[in-house]
C-alpha positions as MATLAB code, in Angstrom:
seq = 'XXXXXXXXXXXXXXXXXXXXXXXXXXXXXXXXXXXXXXXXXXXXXXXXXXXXXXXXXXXXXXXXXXXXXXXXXXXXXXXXXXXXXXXXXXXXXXXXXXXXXXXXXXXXXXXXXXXXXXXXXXXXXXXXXXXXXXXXXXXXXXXXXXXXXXXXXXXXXXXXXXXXXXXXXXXXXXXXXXXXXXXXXXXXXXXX';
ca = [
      -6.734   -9.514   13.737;
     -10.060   -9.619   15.383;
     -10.618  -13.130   16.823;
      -8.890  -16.214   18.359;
      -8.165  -18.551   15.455;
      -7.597  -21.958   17.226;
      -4.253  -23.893   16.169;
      -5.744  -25.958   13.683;
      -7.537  -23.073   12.033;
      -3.721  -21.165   11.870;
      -2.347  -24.188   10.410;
      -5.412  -25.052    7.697;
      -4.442  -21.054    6.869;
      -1.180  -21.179    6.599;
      -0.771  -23.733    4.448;
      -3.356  -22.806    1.736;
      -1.450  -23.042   -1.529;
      -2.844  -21.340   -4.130;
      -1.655  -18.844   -6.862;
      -3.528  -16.324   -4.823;
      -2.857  -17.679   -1.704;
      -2.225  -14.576    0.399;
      -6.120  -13.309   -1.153;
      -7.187  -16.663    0.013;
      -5.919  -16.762    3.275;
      -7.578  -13.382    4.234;
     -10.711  -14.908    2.752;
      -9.826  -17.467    5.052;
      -9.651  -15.587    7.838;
     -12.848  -13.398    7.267;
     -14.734  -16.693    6.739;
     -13.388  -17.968   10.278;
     -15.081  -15.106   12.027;
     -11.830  -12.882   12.009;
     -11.675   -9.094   10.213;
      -8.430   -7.296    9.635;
      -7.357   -4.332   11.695;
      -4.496   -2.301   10.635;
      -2.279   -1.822   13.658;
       1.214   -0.367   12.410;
       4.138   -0.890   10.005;
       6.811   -3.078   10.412;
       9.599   -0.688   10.252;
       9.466    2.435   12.152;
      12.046    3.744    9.682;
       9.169    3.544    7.219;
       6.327    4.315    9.369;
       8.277    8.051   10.052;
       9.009    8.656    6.189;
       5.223    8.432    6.286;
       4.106   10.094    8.799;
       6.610   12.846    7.729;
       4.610   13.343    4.318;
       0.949   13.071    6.146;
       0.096   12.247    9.058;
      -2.524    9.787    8.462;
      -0.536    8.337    5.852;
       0.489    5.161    7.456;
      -3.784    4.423    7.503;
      -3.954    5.653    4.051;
      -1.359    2.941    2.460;
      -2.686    0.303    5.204;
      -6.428    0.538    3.605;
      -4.934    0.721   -0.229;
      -2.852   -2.866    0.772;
      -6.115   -4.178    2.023;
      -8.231   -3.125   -0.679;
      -5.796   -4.859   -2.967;
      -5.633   -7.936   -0.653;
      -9.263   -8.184   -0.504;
     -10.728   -6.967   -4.393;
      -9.623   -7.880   -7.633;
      -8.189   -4.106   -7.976;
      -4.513   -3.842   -8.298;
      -3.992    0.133   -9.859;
      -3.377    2.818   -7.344;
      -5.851    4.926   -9.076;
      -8.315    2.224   -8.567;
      -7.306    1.205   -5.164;
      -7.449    5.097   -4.379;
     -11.111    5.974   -6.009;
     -12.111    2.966   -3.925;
     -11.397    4.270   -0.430;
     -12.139    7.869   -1.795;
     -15.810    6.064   -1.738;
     -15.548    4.557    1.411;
     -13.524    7.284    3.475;
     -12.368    5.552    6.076;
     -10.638    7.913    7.753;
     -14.333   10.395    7.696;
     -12.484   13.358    6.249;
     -15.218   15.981    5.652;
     -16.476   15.273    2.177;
     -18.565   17.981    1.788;
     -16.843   20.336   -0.493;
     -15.378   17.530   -2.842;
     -11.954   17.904   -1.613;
      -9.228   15.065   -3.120;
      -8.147   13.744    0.473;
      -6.593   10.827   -0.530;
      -6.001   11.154   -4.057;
      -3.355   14.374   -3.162;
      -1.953   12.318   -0.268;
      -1.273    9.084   -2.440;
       0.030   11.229   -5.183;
       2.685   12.951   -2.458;
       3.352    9.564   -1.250;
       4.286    8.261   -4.891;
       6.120   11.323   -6.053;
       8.335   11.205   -3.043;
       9.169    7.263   -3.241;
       9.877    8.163   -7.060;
      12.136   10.802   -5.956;
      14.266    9.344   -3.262;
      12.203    7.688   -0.526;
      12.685    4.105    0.455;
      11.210    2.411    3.116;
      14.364    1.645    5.021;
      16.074    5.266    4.925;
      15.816    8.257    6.895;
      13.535   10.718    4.546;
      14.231   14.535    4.644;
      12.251   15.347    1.733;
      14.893   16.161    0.037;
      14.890   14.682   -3.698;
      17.458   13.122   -5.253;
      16.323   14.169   -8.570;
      16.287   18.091   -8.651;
      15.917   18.872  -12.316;
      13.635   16.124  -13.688;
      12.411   12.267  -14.108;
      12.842   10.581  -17.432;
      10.324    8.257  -18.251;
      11.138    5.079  -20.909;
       8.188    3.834  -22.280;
       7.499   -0.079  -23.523;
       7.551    1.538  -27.179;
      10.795    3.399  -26.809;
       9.076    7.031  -26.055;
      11.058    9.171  -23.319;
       8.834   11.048  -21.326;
      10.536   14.027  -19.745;
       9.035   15.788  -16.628;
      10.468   18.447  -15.053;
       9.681   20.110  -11.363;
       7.610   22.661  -13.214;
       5.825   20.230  -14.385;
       4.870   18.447  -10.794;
       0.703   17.683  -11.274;
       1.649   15.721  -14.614;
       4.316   13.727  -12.966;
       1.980   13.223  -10.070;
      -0.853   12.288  -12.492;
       1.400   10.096  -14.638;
       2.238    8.232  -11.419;
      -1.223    7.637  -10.037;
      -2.284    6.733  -13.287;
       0.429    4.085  -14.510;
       1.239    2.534  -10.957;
      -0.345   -0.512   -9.424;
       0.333   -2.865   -6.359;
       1.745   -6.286   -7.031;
       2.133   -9.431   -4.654;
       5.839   -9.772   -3.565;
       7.368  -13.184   -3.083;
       5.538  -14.183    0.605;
       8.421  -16.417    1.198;
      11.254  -13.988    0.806;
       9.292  -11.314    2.534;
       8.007  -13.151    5.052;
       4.152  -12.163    5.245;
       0.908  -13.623    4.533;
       0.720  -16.172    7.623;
      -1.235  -15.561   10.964;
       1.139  -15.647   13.823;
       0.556  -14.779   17.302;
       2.948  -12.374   19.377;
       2.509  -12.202   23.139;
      -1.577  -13.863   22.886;
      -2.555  -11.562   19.942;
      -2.789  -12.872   16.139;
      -1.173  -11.041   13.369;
      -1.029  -10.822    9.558;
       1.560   -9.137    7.999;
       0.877   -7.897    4.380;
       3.421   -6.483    1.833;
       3.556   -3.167   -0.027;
       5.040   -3.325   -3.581;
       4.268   -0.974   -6.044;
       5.312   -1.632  -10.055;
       5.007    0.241  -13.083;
       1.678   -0.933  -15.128;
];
């Protein structure tokens, strides 16, 4: 974070309750002079698997989590067009290329294929013939590697981000580590 909360500004924070307590606390923290700053992920583990599918894909998933955190979208399609607008990362524009839109559909077809944040990715799948899709209705949706832009379409289109339990996953407080403050936020993407 960008500024020097004092202790009873951490602590009046931390302790707001509400049912969107994590959005609050970031409101919190903007209204206290501070501004987020994305520095790095948690788990290197993770961080790699990322950097392994793009480069700049740590920044990419950092801005989507604080668009979420910070605007009442929640669908990765949403989340996506949104920085698409801002470009944060100034990718050259110019010729209408899809810079984040391909690199968040990469990132979701390989987590729905075998990556996890806390294992070694190759990039090898674990499905090689297909993903089978139950919908609420009882439809089965079949796609097969042939059919990789639908998947990756169905996927940006029917995902969204979700709040995890702060408590069990520890994030959503400032804390300071060796005199700078920190807030951790929480990737967890559902099925719409």
């Amino acid at each position: 974070m960008d500024f020097k909360p004092t202790e009873s500004e951490i602590k009046a924070i931390n302790e707001i309750d509400t049912r969107s307590k994590i959005k609050d606390r970031i409101e919190a923290v903007k209204n206290a002079g501070g501004k987020l700053k994305f520095v790095t992920l948690e788990q290197d583990v993770f961080k790699n698997n990322l950097v392994l599918i793009d480069s700049l894909l740590p920044n990419i998933v950092a801005e989507i989590i604080k668009t979420f955190f910070t605007s009442a979208l929640s669908s990765i399609k949403d989340l996506t067009e949104n920085i698409n607008k801002s470009n944060p990362l100034n990718y050259d524009t110019q010729f209408a290329h899809t810079f984040y839109d391909y690199k968040v559909k990469r990132f979701l077809t390989d987590v729905a294929l075998g990556m996890t944040p806390s294992k070694v990715w190759t990039g090898i799948y674990d499905a090689t013939g297909g993903y089978l899709v139950v919908k609420e209705n009882g439809d089965i949706l079949c796609y097969h590697i042939y059919n990789r832009n639908q998947f990756e379409d169905y996927l940006f289109v029917n995902t969204k981000l979700e709040t995890a339990s702060s408590t069990r996953h520890d994030f959503g407080k400032i804390f300071e580590e060796n005199g700078q403050y920190y807030f951790k936020l929480n990737l967890q993407i559902r099925f719409k």
